[in-house]
C-alpha positions in Angstrom: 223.0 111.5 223.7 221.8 114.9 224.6 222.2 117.4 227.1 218.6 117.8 227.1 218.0 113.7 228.3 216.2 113.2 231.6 218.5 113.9 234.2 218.1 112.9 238.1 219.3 115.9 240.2 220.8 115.8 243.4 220.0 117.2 246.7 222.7 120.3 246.5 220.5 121.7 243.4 217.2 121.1 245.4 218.9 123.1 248.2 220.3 125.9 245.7 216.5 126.0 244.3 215.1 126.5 247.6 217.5 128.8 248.7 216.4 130.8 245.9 212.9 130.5 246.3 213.7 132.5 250.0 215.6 135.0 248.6 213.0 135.8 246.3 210.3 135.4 248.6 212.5 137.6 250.8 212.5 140.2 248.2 208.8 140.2 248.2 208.1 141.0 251.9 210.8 143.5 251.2 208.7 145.3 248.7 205.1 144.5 250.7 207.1 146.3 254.0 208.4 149.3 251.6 211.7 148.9 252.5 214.7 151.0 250.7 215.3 150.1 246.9 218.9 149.5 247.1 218.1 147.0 249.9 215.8 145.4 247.4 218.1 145.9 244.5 220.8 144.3 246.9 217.9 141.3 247.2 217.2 140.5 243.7 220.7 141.1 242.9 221.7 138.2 245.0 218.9 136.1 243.7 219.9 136.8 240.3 223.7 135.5 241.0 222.1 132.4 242.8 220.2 131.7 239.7 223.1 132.0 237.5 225.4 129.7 239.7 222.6 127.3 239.7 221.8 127.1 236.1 225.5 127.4 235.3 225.9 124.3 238.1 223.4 122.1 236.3 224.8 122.4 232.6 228.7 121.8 234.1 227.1 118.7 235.7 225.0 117.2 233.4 228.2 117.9 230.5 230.9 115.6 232.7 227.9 113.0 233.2 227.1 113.1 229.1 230.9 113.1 228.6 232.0 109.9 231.0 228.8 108.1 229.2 230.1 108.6 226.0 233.5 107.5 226.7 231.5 104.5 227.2 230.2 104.9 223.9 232.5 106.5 221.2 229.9 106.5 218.4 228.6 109.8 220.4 229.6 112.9 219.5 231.2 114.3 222.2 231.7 118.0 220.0 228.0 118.4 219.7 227.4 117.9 223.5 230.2 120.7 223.8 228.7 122.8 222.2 225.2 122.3 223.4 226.6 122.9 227.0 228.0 126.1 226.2 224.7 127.6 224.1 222.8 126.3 227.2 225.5 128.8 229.3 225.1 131.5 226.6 221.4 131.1 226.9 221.4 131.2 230.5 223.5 134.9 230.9 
């Protein structure tokens, strides 16, 4: 098993996505209305967080689902999908 296996996600990670998609979108009206840069800055900054949470969100989830599943099955190597989780964090800073 892999952390990279076809994963169904749920409704809260649409929603985070979404949310996202506004801030950024929100960020570009900023920039088309020529608002102040630190209100932009503040913007992107945001949307940068959201991102993180996000991406750190779906690696946390999809590590407890590839864990419980190989509990199931203890020919997996429940080390490598460790690891893999945390160079998918490391990737995603």
């Amino acid at each position: 098993m892999s952390l990279s296996k076809k994963t169904v996600y749920d409704k809260a990670i649409i929603n985070r996505i979404n949310r996202l998609q506004g801030q950024i979108n929100g960020a570009l009206k900023m920039i088309d209305e020529g608002q102040d840069c630190k209100d932009v800055v503040t913007q992107l900054s945001a949307a940068k967080n959201a991102l993180n949470r996000t991406m750190n969100v779906i690696v946390s989830e999809n590590l407890v689902q590839c864990v419980k599943e190989t509990m199931n099955n203890p020919e997996e190597d429940t080390d490598a999908l460790v690891k893999e989780a945390v160079e998918l964090l490391n990737k995603s800073r």
